[in-house]
Each structure stands twice: as C-alpha cells, then as structure tokens.
C-alpha positions as CSV (number, residue, x, y, z in Angstrom):
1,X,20.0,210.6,-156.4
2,X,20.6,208.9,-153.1
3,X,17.5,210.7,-151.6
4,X,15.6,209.6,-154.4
5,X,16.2,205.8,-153.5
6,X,15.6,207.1,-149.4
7,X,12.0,207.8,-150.5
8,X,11.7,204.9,-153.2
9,X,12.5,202.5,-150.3
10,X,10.6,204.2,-147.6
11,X,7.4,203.9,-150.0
12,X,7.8,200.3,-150.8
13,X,8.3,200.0,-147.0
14,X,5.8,202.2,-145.7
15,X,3.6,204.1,-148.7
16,X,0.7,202.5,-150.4
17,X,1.1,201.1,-154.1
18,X,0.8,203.7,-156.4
19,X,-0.2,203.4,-160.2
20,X,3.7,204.0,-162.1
21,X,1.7,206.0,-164.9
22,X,1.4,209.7,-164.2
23,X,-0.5,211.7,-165.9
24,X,2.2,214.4,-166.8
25,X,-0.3,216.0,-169.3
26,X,-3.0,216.6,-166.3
27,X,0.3,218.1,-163.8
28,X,1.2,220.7,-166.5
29,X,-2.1,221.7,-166.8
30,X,-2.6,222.0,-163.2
31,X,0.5,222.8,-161.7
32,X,2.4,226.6,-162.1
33,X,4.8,227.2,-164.2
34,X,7.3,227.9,-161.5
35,X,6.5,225.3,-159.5
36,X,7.8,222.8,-162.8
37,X,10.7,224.6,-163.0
38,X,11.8,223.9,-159.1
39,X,11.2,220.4,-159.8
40,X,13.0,220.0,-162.8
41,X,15.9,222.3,-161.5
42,X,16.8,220.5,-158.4
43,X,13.9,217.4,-157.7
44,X,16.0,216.5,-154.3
45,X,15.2,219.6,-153.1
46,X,11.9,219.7,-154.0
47,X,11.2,216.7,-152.8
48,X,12.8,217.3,-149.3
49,X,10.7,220.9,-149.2
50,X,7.8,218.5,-149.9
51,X,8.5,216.1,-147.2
52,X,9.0,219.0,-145.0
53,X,5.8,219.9,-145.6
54,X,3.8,216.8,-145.4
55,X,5.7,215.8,-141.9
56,X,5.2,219.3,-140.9
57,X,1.7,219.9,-141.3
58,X,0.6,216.7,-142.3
59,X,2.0,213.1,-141.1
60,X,2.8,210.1,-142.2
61,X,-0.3,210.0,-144.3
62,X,0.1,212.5,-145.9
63,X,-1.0,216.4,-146.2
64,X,-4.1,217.9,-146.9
65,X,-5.8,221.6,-148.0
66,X,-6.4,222.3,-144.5
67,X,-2.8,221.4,-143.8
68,X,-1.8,223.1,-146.0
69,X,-3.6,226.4,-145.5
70,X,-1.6,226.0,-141.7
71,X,1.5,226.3,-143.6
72,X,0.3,229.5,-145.7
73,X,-1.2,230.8,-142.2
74,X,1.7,230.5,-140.1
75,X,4.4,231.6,-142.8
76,X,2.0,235.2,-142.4
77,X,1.9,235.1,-138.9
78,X,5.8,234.9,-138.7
79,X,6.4,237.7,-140.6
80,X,3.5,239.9,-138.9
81,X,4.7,238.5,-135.6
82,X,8.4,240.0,-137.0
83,X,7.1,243.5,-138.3
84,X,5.3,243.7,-135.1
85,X,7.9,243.0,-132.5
86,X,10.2,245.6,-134.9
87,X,8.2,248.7,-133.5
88,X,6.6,247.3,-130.4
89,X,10.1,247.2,-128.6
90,X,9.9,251.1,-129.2
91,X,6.8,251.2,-126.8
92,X,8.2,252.4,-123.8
93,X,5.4,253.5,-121.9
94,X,2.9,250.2,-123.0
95,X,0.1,251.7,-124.3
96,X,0.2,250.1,-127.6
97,X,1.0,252.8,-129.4
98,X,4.7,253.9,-130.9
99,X,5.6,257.4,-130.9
100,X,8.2,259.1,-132.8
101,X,10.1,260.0,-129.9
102,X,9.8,256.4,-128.5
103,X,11.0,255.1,-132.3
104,X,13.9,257.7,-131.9
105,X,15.0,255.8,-128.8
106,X,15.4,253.0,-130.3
107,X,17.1,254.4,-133.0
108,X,19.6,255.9,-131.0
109,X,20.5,252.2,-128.6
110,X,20.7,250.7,-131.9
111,X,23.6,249.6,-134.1
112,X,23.9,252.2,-137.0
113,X,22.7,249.8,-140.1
114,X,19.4,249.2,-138.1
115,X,19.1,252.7,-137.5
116,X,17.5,253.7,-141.4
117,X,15.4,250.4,-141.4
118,X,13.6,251.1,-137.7
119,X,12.9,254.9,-138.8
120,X,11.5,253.6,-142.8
121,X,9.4,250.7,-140.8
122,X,8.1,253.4,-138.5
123,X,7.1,255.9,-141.5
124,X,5.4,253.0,-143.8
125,X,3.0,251.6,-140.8
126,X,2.2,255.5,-139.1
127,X,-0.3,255.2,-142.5
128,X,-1.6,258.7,-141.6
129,X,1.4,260.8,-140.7
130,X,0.4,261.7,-137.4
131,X,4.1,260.7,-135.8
132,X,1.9,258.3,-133.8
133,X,2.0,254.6,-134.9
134,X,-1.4,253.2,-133.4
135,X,-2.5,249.3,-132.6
136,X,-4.6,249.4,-135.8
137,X,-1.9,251.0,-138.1
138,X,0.8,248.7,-136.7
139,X,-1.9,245.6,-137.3
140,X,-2.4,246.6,-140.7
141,X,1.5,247.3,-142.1
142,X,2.1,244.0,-140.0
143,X,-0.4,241.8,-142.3
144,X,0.7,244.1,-145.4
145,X,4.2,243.0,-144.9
146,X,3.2,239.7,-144.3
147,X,1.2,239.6,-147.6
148,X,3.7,240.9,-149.6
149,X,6.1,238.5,-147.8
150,X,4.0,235.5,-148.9
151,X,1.9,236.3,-151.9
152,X,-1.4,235.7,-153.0
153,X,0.3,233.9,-156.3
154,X,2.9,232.0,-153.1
155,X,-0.5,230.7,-151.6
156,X,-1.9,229.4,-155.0
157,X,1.1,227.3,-155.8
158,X,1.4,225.5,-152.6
159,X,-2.7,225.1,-153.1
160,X,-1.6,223.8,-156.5
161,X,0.3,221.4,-154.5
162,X,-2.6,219.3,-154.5
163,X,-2.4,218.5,-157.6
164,X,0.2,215.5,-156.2
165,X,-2.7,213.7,-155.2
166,X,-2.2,210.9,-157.6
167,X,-4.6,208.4,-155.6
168,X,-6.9,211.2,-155.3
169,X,-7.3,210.5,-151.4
170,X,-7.3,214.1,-150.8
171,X,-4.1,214.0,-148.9
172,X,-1.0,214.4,-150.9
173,X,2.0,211.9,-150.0
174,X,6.1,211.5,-150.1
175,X,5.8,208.8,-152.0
176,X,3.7,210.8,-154.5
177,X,5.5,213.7,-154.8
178,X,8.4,211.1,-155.6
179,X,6.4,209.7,-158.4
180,X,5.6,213.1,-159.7
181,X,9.3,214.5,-159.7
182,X,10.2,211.4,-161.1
183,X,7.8,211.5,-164.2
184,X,9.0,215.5,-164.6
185,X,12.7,215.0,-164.5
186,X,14.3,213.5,-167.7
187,X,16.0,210.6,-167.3
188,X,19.5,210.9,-167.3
C-alpha cells in the first residue's frame, strides 16, 4: 500500500490531472483476462512492472506502441542472443557452422547437468539431421526459441497495455496505470 501512496504523490507532484472515473466496463472489454488477474492479485507489483516499463522504454511521459514494441523486440533478441551464444561457443574453427564433433567438445569441458541440454539444443536447431548446425539453422531455432519464449498471445497483452491510456494521449502513464489498478482492486 505504501507504493500505492509513492505513485499517488508522485502524480499529484509530477503527472497531469486525470478524470477519477474509469471506465472499468471499457478495461474489461479491452484488456486480457490474465492481465486482470495480475492486477487484482498483487496491484504493487503490477504497477512497479508497469513503471518499469514506462521508465524503461518510455520516460517520464509516459510509454507508447512503439515503445512498447522495443520491449517485445528486445525480450526476443535476449533469448535468440542466449540460444545462439549456447552453440556458437562450440565453433571452434569460426566458420559459423557447429559440428557434432565441435558440440561433443563442449560437451565433454562441461559440467555434467549441462552436458544433456547442449547435445538436445544441438539436435532441435541441426533442423535437417545432417550433424551439421548451419548459420541459417542456428538463426531459425534462435528466433523459434525466442518465440516460444515470448509468445504471440505475451506480445498482445503488453499491446493491450494500451488500453491504460485513460487521457487517450497515446502514451500510457504511472499515474494511469495507478488509477487503473486502483479502480480494479476492491477496496479493502
């Protein structure tokens, strides 16, 4: 609750004046499922995710689509960077391209519970069994991982996000989000 009154004074300090009727009728329509639930389960949280968010790839103004889409992008990019990086260590002779004998020397320098997990990642990118994991193969497991890492469904409810927008300014802000949470949560 004490974060709650953080963000209540930092928009009457800093925010613009919003209208103290939400629309909670519109939100549910607009919002996923899930997404209520998080709010309603823990609302700090929520709303500290959200300010990470806004600060991160928006500012003090707020966030917009197209920050938001940097969040969604870079998320992916971590986890293709990740299931990358995974096999590329195994190219010993820098030619892009992971061998199963390379993989095997990995395998072999490391510990024994990363051992199984190198030799299944090897197998799912080498997409045509050839023993040979190629740029293009290790590009595409990379952005499958990635996809399956952040979903489709993942990418529509921070899009959905938008729906915060109370002032509709096109840029979603703390104080907002506040409000929102606010209407969601029953008072105690």
């Amino acid at each position: 609750m004490r974060l709650l009154w953080i963000f209540a004074l930092w928009i009457g300090l800093c925010g613009p004046v919003f209208a103290q009727n939400v629309d909670i009728s519109r939100l549910m329509a607009n919002l996923p499922e899930r997404t209520i639930k998080e709010l309603q389960r823990k609302p700090e949280k929520f709303i500290e995710d959200a300010a990470v968010l806004i600060m991160g790839f928006g500012g003090e103004a707020g966030i917009d689509l197209a920050g938001i889409n940097a969040s969604i992008n870079l998320d992916r990019a971590w986890v293709r960077a990740r299931e990358m990086r995974r096999l590329m260590v195994a190219d010993l002779d820098n030619d892009y391209i992971v061998t199963l004998a390379e993989i095997r020397v990995l395998i072999a320098a490391e510990r024994a519970g990363k051992r199984g997990l190198l030799l299944l990642g090897f197998q799912a990118a080498d997409l045509d069994g050839d023993a040979v994991v190629t740029q293009v193969e290790l590009q595409s497991h990379a952005q499958a991982r990635a996809m399956a890492a952040f979903t489709v469904e993942d990418a529509a409810r921070l899009h959905a996000f938008m729906g915060f927008d109370l002032n509709g300014d096109g840029l979603v802000q703390i104080g907002e989000v506040v409000l929102v949470v606010e209407a969601f949560v029953p008072k105690a």
